[in-house]
Each structure stands twice: as structure tokens, then as C-alpha cells.
N, C-alpha and C positions, 0 to 999 in steps of 0.2 A: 308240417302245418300244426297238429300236437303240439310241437317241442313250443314252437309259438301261440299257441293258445297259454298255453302250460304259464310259458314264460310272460304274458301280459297280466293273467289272471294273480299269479305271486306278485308280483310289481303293483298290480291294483290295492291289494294286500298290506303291501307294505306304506303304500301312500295313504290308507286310510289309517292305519296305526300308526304315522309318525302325525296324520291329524288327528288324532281322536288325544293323542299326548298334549299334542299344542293346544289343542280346545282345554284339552285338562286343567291345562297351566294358568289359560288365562282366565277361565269359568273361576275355578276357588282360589279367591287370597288367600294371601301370608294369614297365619293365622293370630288373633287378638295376641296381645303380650299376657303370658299364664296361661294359654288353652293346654290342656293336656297335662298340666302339670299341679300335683298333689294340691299345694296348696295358690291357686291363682292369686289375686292381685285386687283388691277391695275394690270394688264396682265405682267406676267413673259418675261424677255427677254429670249429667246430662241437659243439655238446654233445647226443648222441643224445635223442629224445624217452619219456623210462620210458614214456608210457604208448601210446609205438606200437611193442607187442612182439608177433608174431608166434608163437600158441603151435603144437607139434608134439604131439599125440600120440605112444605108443610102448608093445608091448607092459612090461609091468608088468617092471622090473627090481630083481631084490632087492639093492639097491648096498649096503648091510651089513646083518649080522644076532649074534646073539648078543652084542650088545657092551652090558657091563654098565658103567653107570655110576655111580659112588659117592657117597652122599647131598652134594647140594648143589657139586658136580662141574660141569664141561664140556669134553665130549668134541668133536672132527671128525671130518669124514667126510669122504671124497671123495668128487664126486657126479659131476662133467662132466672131458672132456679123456681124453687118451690114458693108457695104463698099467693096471696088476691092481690089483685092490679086494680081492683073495684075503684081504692081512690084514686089513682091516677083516668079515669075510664074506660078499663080492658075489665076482663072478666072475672072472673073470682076466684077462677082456676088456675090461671096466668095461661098464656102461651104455649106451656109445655118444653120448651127450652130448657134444656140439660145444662147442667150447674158446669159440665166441659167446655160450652162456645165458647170461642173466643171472639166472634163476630158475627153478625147478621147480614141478610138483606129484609132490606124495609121499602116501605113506600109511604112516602112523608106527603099528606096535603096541609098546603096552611090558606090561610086567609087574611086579609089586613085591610086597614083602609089608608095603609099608605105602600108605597114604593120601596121596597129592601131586599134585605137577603136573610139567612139565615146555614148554619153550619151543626152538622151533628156530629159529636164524637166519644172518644171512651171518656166514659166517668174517672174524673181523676187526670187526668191529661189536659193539658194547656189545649187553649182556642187554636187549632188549623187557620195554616193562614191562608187556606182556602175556604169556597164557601160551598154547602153542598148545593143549594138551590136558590131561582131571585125570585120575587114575586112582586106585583103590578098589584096598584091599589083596587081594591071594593072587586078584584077576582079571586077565584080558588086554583091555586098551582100545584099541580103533584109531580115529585119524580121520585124515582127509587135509587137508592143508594144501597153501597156496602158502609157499614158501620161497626167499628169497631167497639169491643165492650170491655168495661171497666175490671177491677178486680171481682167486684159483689154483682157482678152481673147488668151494669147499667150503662147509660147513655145521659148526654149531655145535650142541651142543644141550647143556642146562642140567638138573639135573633137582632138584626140592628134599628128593626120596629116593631110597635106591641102588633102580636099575633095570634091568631089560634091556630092551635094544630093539631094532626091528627096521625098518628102511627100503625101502618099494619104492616106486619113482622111476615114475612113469606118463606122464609128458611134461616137457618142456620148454618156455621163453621166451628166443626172441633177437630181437635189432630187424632189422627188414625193412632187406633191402640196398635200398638207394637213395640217392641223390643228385641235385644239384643241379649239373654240369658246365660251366666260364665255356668262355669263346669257344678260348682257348689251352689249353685240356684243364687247367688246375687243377681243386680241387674247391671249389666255391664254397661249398658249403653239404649235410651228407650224415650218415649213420649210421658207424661205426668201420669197419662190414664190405666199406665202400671201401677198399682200401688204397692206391691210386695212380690218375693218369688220365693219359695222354700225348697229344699232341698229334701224331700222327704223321707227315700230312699234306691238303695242302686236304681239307675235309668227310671226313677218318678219324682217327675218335678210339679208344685202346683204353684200357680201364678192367681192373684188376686186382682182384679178390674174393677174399676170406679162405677160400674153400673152392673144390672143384671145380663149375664151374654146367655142364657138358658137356649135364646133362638137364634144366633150369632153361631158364624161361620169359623172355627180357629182355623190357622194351618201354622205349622208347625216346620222346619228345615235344621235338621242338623248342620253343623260346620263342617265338622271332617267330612271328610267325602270316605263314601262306603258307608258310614253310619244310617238311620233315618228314625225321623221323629213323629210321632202320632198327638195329635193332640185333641181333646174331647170335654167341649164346654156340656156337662150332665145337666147340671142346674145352678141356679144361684148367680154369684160373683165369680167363683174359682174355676179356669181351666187347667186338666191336667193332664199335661205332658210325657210321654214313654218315649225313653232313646235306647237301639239297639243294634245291631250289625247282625244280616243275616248270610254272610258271604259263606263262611263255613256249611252253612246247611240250616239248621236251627237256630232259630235267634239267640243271640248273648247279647246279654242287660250291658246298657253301656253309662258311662258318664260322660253329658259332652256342651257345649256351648249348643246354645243354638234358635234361632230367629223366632219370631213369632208375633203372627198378623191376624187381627179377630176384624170379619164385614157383619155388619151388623143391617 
């Protein structure tokens, strides 16, 4: 009965060490073309993913109001970025919307005294040939929308009768800070709201971010497996980075590729 225990318990054994292999395998990719090797391969240009955007909440801001627009017209608005919305009728302060959206949600009321529609879209982009909302003579119609925003932070909107209207902004969409860091601190592969990566020295890298992350979350994942990455937003724009392997016992300073996600 032994010799059978004996004999299950080594067979258990070995079935979890040919899965912990296979898990291996398929857990970490092939690794980038140049990881590992002296001189890598000049950082890929990059084209953010639309559909890994990051949305914010935000108390409800009235970014303009009163502004009438004349049958078969389109007007802009500012919506995101620094600066007063006073002339448009939002606040002075604006919004608060980061110069990174790339889109909103809004809640659009208008009013008319006739029958139409109207369409909101990014500043700089042709008329949708849909419409966002319809509205009914001498009423006031609201519904909320996702709207997309222009290069300088703006919006568009179309109306096929003269109208007034009225915008409050409720949140925000920008793409998640993150990247993909090669061995010499390029960026191999990452979102705009990387702006630079430095290679400072063995296993210290510092990454520069398009806003303050002082109270932002990093995290940090080496590629190679066995290695690990620490990363520590102190203060400011710059998070920075330590790669190292502690398999031996004592940490050794490493150089290596490797991920990096700031939640803000």
C-alpha cells in the first residue's frame, strides 16, 4: 500500500511539472525581435488602440449653453484642455478635461420652433450621416451622447433648423497610459501618453507621462520570465523603473524589455 501511495504521489508530481512547463510556454511569448540582445532595434512607431479607452466619470459640466444655431449651420464648441468656455456659456475654468480625451459623454438639450434634427461630431471631420438627436417644435429635447473630439479638443454640431442648445459634458475617454519599454529604454510599442523612456542606468529606467501621476498607481512586469520590475511614481511626470532577478539569492541589476500600466 506504501509502494502505491509512493507510486501516485511521484506521478502527481510529474503531472504537475509537465503542467507548470506547458503553462510556461503559453503564459510568456516569443520574445519582441532585439530583446536580450546588445543593441535592439529602434522602437516601432505606434498607433494607439480606439478601442482601449479608459473612461472618467465627472460631476456634470455645462461646457456651453445658450448658443443658438442657425437653420442648417455648424457651430464648435470647446470641450477639453486649458482655458474659459465663458464665451461659448460654460465656465471660466472649462470642464476640466484633459488635453488626452479623445471623446466624451454629453447631454445635449436643444430647443426650436420648428421640427428637425441635429448631429454632434469631432471638430474637423465631415457631417455623420447619422443624426444624434430629433426634436419637435416650441419643446425642449435632451439625450446623451458619446461624441467624439477634434484634434484641439472640440466638437461640432450641425442642426437642419435654427436652434438653441445646451451641453453638459458628464465624463470623459482617453487611452490608458501604457507601454511596451525595449531593453535601452526606447519605447517599443505604447499609447501617445508615453512621452519619452530613458535608459539611465544598469536595471533604472525613467518614463515621462503627459500629466502629473504623483498619485497614480504604476505597475511595472518584466518580459523575461524570472526577471521582475518595480516601478514608483515619486512625484511629478516621471515614473521610475528597477529590473532585476533575484533567483540566485541577492538581487542582480538587470537589463530587460518590459510592460508598464499607470491607474490613475
Amino acid at each position: 500500500m506504501r509502494i502505491l501511495r509512493s507510486f501516485s504521489v511521484v506521478s502527481m508530481a510529474l503531472c504537475l511539472a509537465f503542467a507548470s512547463t506547458a503553462w510556461a510556454a503559453e503564459r510568456f511569448p516569443k520574445a519582441p525581435p532585439g530583446a536580450g540582445l546588445p543593441n535592439p532595434p529602434a522602437p516601432a512607431s505606434s498607433t494607439p488602440n480606439p478601442l482601449n479607452l479608459i473612461y472618467t466619470p465627472i460631476q456634470p459640466c455645462r461646457a456651453f449653453g445658450s448658443a443658438q444655431i442657425l437653420i442648417n449651420q455648424t457651430k464648435t464648441f470647446k470641450i477639453s484642455g486649458p482655458g474659459s468656455f465663458a464665451l461659448q456659456g460654460g465656465p471660466n475654468a472649462g470642464c476640466g478635461i484633459p488635453a488626452s480625451a479623445k471623446a466624451v459623454s454629453i447631454s445635449l438639450s436643444v430647443r426650436s420652433a420648428s421640427t428637425g434634427n441635429l448631429a454632434a461630431f469631432a471638430q474637423g471631420t465631415p457631417r455623420p450621416g447619422v443624426n444624434s438627436a430629433s426634436f419637435v417644435a416650441n419643446e425642449t429635447q435632451t439625450v446623451g451622447s458619446i461624441v467624439a473630439l477634434g484634434a484641439t479638443g472640440q466638437i461640432s454640431i450641425n442642426v437642419s433648423k435654427t436652434a438653441t442648445l445646451y451641453g453638459d459634458v458628464t465624463g470623459y475617454y482617453e487611452p490608458q497610459i501604457e507601454a511596451l519599454i525595449n531593453v535601452s529604454g526606447g519605447i517599443y510599442a505604447g499609447s501617445p501618453r508615453i512621452l519619452s523612456a530613458t535608459h539611465s542606468s544598469t536595471w533604472t529606467y525613467v518614463v515621462t507621462i503627459d500629466r502629473d501621476v504623483t498619485y497614480c498607481a504604476p505597475r511595472a512586469q518584466a518580459y523575461t520570465f524570472g526577471n521582475e520590475a518595480h516601478a514608483y511614481a515619486y512625484n511629478g511626470d516621471t515614473i521610475t523603473v528597477h529590473v532585476f532577478n533575484r533567483d540566485a539569492g541577492a538581487p542582480v541589476l538587470k537589463n530587460d524589455y518590459f510592460y508598464l500600466t499607470v491607474t490613475c
